[in-house]
ZAPA-476370 format. One line per field, with one value per atom (N, C-alpha, C, O): residue number from 0; residue in one letter; chain; atom name; y, x, z. Coordinates in Angstrom, 3 decimals. Layout:
N
k: [NUM_...]
r: [A_...]
c: [A_...]
a: [CA_...]
v: [Y_...]
u: [X_...]
w: [Z_...]
end
This chain:
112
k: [0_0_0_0_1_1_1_1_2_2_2_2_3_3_3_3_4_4_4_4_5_5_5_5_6_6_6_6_7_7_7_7_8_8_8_8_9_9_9_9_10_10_10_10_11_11_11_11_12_12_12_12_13_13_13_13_14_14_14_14_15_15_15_15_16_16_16_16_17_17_17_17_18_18_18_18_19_19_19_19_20_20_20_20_21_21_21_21_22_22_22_22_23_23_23_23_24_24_24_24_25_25_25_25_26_26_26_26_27_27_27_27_28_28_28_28_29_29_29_29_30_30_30_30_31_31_31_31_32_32_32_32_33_33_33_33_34_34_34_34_35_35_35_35_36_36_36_36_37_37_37_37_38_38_38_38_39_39_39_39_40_40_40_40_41_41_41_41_42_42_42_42_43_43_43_43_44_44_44_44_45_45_45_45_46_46_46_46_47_47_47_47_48_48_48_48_49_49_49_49_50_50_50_50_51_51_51_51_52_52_52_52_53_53_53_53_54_54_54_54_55_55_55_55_56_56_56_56_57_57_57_57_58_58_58_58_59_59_59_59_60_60_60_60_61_61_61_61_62_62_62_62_63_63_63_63_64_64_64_64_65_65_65_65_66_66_66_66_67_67_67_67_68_68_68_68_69_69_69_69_70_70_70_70_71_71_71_71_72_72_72_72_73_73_73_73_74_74_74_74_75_75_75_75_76_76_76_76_77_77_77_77_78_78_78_78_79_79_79_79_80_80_80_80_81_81_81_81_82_82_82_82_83_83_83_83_84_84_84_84_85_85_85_85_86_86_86_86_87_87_87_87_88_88_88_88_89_89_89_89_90_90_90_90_91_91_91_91_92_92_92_92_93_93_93_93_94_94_94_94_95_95_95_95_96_96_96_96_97_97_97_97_98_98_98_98_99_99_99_99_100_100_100_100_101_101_101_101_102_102_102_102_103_103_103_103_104_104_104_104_105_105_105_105_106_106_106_106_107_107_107_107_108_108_108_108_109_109_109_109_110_110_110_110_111_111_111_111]
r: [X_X_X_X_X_X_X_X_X_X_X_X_X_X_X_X_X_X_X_X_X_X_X_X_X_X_X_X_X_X_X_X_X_X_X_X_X_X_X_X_X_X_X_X_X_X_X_X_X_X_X_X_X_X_X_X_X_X_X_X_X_X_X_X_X_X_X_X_X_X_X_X_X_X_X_X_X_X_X_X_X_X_X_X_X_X_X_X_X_X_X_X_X_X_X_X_X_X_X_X_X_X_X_X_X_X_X_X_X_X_X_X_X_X_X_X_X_X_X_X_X_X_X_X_X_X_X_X_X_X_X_X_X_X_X_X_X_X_X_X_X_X_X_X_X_X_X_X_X_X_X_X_X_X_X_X_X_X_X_X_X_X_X_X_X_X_X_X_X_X_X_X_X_X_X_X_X_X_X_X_X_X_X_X_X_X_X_X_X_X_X_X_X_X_X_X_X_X_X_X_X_X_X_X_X_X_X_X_X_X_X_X_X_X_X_X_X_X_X_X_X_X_X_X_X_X_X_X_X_X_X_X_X_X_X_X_X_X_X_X_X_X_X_X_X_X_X_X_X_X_X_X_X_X_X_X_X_X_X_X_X_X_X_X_X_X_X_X_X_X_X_X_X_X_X_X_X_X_X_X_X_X_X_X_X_X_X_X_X_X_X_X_X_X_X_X_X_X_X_X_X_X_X_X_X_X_X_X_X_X_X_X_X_X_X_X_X_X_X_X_X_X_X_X_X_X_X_X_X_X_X_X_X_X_X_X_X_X_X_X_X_X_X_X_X_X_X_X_X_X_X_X_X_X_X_X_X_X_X_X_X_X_X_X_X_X_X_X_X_X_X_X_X_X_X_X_X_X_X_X_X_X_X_X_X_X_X_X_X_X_X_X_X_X_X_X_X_X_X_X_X_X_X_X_X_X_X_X_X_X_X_X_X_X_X_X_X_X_X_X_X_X_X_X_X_X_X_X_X_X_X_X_X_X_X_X_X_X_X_X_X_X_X_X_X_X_X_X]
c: [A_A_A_A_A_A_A_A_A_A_A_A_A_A_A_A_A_A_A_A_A_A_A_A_A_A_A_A_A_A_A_A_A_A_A_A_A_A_A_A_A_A_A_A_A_A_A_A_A_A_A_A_A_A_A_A_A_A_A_A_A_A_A_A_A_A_A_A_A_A_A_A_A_A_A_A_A_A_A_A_A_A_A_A_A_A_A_A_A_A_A_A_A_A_A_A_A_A_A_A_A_A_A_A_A_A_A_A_A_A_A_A_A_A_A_A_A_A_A_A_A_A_A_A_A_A_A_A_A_A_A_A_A_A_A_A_A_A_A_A_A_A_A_A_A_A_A_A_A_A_A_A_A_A_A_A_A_A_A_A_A_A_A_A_A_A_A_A_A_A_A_A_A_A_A_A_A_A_A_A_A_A_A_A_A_A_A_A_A_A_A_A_A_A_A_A_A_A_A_A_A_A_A_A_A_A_A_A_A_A_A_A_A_A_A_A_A_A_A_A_A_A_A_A_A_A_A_A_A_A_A_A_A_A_A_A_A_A_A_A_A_A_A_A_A_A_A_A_A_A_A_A_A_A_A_A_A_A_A_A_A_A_A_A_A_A_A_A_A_A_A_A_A_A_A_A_A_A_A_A_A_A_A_A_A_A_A_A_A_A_A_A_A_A_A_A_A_A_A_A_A_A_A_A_A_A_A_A_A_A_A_A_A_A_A_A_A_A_A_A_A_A_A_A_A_A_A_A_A_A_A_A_A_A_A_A_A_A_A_A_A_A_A_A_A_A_A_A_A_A_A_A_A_A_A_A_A_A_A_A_A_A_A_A_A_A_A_A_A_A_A_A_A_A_A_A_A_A_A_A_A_A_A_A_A_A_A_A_A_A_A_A_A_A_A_A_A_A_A_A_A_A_A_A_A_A_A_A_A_A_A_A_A_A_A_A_A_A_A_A_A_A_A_A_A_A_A_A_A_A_A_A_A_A_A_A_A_A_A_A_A_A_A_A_A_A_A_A]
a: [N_CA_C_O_N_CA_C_O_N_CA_C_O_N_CA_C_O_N_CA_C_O_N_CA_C_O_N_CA_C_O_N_CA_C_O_N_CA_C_O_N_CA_C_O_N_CA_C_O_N_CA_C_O_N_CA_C_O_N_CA_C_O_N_CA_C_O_N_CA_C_O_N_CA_C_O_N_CA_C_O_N_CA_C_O_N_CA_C_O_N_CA_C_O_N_CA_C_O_N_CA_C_O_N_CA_C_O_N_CA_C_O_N_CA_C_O_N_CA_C_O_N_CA_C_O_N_CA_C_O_N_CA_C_O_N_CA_C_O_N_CA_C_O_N_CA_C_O_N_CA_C_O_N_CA_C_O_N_CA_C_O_N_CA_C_O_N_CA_C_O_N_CA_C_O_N_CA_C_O_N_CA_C_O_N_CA_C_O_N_CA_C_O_N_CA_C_O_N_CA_C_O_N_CA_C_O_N_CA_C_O_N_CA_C_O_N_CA_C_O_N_CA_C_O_N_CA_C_O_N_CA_C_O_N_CA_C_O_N_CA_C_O_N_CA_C_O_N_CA_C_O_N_CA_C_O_N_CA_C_O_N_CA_C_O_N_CA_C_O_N_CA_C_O_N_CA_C_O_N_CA_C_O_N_CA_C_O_N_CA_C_O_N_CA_C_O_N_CA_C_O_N_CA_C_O_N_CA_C_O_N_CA_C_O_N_CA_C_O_N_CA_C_O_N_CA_C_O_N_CA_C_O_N_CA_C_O_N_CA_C_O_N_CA_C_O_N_CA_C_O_N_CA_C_O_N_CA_C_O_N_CA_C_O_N_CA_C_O_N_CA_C_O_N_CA_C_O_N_CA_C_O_N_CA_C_O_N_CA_C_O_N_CA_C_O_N_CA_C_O_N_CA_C_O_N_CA_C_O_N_CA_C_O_N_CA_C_O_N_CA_C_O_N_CA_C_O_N_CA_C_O_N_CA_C_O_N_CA_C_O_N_CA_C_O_N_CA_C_O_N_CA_C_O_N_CA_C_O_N_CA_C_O_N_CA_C_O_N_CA_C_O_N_CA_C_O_N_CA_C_O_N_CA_C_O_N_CA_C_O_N_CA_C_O_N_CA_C_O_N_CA_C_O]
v: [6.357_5.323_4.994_3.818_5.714_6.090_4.619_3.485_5.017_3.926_2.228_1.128_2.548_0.795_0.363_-0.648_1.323_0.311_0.197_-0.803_0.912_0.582_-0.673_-1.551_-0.770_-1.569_-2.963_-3.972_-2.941_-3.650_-4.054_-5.192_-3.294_-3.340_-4.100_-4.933_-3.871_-4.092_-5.485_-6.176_-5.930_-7.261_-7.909_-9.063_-7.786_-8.674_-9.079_-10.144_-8.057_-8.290_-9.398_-10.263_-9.390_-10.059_-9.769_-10.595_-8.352_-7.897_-7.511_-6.986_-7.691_-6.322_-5.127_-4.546_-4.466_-2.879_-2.715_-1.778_-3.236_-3.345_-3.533_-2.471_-4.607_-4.914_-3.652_-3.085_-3.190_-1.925_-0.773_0.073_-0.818_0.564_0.539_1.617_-0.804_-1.176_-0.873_-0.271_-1.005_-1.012_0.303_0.869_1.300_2.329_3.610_4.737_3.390_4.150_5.188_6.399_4.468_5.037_4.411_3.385_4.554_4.107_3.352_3.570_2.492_1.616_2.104_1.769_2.974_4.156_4.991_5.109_5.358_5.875_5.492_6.280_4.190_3.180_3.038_3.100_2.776_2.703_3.752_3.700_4.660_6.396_6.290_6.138_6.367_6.216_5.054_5.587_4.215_2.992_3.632_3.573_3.897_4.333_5.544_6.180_5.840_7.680_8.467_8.686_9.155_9.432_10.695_11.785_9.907_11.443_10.972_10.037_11.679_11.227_11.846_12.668_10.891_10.889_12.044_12.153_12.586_13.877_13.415_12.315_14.019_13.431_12.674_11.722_13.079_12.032_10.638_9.586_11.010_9.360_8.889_7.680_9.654_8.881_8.148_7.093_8.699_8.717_7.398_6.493_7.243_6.007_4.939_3.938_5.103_3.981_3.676_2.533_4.131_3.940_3.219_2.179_3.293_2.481_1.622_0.776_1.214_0.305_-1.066_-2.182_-0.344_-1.056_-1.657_-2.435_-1.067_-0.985_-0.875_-1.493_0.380_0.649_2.617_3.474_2.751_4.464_4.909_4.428_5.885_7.225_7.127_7.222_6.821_6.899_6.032_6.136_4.443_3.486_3.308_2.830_4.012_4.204_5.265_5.260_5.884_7.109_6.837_7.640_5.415_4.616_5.236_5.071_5.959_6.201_5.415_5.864_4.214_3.067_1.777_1.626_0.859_-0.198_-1.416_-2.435_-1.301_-2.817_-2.297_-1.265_-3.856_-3.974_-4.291_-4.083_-4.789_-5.181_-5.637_-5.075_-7.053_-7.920_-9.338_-9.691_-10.152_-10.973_-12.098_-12.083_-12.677_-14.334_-15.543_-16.115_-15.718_-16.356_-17.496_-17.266_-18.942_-20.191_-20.011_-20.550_-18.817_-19.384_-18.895_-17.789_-20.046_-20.443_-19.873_-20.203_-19.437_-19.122_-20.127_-20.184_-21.268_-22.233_-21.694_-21.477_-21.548_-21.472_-21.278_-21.885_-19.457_-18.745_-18.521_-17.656_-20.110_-20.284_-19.960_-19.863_-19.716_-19.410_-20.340_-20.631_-20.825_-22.189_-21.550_-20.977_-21.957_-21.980_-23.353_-24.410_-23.088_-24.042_-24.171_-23.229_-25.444_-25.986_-25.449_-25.011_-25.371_-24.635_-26.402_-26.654_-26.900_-28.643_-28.701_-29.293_-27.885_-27.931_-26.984_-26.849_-26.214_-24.648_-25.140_-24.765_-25.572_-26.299_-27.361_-27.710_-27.521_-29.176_-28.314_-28.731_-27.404_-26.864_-25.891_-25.850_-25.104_-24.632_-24.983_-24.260_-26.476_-27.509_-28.174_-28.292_-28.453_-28.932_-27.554_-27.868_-26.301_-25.112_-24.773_-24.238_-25.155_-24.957_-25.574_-24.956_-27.443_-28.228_-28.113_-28.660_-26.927_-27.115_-26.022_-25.855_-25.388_-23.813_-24.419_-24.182_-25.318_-26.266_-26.797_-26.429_-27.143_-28.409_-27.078_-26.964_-26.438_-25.823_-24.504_-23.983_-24.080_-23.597_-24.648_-24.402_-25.984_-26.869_-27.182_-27.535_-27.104_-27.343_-26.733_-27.257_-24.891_-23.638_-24.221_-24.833_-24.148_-24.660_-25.277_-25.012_-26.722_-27.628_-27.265_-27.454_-26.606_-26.094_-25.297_-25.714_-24.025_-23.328_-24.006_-23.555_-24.785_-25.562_-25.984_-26.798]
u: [59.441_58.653_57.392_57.028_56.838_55.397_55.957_55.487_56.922_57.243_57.463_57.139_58.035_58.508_56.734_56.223_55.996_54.637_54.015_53.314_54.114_53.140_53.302_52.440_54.688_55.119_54.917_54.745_54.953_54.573_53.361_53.029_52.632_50.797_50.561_49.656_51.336_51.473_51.456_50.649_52.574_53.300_52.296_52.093_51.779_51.122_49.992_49.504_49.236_48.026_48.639_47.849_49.776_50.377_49.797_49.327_49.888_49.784_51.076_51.960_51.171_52.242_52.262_51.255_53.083_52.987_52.263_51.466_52.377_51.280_50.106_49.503_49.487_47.891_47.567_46.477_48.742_48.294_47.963_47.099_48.630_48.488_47.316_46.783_46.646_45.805_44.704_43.707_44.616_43.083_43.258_42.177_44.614_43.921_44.158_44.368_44.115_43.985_45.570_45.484_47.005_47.682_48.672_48.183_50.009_51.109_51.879_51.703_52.718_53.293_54.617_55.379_54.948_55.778_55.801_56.458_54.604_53.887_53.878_54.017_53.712_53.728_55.270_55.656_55.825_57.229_58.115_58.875_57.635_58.529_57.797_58.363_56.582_55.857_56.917_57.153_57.326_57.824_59.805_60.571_59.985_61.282_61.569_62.494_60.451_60.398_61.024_62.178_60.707_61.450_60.354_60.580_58.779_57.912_56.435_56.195_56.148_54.531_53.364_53.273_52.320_51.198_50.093_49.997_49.569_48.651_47.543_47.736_46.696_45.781_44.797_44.342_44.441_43.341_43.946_43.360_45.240_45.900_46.036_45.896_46.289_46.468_45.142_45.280_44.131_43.039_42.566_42.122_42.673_42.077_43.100_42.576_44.186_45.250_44.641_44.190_44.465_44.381_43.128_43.178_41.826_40.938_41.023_40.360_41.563_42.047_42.413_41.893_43.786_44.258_43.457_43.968_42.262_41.799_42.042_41.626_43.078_43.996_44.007_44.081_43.928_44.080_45.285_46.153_44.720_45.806_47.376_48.460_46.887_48.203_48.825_50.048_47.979_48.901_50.021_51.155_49.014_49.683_50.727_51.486_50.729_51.909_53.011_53.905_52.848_53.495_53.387_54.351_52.285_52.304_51.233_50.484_51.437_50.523_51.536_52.346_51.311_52.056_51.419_51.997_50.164_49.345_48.583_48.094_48.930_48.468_47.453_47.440_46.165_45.198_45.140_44.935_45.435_45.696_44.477_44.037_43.856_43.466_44.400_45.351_44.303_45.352_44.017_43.831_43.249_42.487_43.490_44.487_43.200_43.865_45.453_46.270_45.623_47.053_47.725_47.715_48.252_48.508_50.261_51.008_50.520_52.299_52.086_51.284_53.318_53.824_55.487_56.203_55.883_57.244_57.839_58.788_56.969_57.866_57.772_58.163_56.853_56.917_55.708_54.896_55.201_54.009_53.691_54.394_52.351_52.025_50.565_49.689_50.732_49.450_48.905_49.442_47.424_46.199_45.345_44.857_45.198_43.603_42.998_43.400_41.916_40.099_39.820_39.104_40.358_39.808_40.778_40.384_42.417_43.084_43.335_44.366_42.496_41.984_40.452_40.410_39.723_38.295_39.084_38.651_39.838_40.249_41.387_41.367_42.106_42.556_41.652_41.820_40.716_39.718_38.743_38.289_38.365_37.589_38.684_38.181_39.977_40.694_41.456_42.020_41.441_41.264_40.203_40.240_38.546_37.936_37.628_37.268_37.905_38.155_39.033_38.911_40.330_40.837_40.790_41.008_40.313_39.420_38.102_37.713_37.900_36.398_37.488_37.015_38.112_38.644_39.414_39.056_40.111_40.360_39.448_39.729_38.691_37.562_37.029_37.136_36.375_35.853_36.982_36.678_38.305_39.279_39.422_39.465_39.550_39.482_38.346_38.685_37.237_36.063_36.277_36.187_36.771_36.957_37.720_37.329_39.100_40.148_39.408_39.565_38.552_37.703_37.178_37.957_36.370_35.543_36.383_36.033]
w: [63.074_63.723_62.931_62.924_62.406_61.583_60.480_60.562_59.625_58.387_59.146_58.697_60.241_60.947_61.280_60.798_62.163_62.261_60.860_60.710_59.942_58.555_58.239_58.213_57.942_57.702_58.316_57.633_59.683_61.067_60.917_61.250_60.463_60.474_59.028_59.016_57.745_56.508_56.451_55.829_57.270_57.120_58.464_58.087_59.448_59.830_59.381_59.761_58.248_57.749_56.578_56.196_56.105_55.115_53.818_53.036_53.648_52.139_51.525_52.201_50.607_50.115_49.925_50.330_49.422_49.519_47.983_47.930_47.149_45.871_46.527_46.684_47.023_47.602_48.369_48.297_49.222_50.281_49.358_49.592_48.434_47.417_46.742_46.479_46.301_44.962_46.701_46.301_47.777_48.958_49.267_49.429_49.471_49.378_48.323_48.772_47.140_46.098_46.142_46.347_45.909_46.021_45.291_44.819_44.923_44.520_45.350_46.549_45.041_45.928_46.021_46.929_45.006_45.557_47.343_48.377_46.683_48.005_49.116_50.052_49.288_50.374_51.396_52.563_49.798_50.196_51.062_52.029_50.244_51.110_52.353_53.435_52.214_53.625_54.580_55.664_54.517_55.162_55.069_56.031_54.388_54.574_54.489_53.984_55.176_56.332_55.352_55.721_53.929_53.026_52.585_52.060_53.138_52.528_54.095_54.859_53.925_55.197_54.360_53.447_55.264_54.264_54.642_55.864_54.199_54.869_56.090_56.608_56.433_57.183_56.814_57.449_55.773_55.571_54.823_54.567_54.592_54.294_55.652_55.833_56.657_57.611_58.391_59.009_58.299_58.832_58.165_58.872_56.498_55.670_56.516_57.006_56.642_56.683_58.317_58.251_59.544_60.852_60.571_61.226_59.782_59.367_58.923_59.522_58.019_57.007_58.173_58.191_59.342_59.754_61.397_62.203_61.479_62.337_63.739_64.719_63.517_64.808_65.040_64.159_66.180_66.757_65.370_64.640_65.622_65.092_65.655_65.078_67.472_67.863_67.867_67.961_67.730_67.599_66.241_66.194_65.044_64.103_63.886_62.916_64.530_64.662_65.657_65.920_66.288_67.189_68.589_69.336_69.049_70.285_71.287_72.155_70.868_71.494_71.351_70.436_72.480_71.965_71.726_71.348_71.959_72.274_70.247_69.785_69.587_67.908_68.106_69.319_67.802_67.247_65.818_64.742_66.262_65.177_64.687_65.781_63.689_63.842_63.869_63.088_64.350_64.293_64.575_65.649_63.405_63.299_63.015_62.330_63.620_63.546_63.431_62.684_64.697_64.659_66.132_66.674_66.507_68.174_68.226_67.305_68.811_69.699_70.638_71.569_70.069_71.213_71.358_70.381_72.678_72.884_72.233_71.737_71.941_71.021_69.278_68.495_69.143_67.664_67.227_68.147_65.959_65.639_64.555_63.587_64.913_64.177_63.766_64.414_62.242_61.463_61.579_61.251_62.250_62.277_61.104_60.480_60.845_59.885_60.610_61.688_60.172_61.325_62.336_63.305_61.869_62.796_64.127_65.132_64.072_64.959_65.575_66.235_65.477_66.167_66.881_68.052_66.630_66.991_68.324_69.422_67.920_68.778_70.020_71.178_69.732_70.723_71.502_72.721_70.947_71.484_72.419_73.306_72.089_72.609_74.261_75.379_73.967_74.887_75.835_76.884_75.482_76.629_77.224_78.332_76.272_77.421_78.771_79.773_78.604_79.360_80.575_81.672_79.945_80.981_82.241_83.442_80.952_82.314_83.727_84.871_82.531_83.265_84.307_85.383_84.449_85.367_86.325_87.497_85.951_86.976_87.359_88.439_86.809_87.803_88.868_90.070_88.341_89.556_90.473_91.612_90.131_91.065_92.163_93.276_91.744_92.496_93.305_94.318_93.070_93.926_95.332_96.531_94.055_95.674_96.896_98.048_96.457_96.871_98.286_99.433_97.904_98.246_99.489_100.330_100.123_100.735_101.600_102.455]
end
């Protein structure tokens, strides 16, 4: 399980296993066995890597299920995942808060 989230964590940051090797001072060898459960990494590899990825120990040892991920400018519509410009992330941002606005004052009226 340890090699499927690295990997999991690897590929959502969207590095490769070269970039992962060259940030934390290791072989991409290394990376690899790590990912196809072939060798495991000591503790303080594990400790750099749970930093690195800015996730628990246990999430990284897969005993967590919730990732902590950034998805800066990028929206899941029905399923699909769409990369945003920063103008259509601003503009959907701008048109959810509107609609929180409208239905909070809605709840309100409702209320009364």
């Amino acid at each position: 399980m340890f090699g499927k989230r690295l990997a999991e964590l690897r590929n959502n940051k969207g590095i490769s296993q070269y970039e992962l090797a060259t940030q934390m001072n290791l072989s991409r060898g290394q990376i690899a066995n790590y990912e196809q459960g072939t060798r495991e990494p000591d503790f303080a590899t594990l400790i750099a890597l749970a930093d690195f990825f800015q996730v628990s120990l246990d999430l990284l040892l897969s005993r967590e299920l919730k990732i902590n991920v950034e998805l800066d400018n990028i929206a899941f519509l029905t399923g699909s995942k769409e990369n945003l410009t920063p103008e259509e992330a601003d503009y959907l941002k701008e048109s959810l808060n509107l609609i929180r606005k409208y239905g909070s004052q809605l709840a309100k009226k409702n209320k009364q």
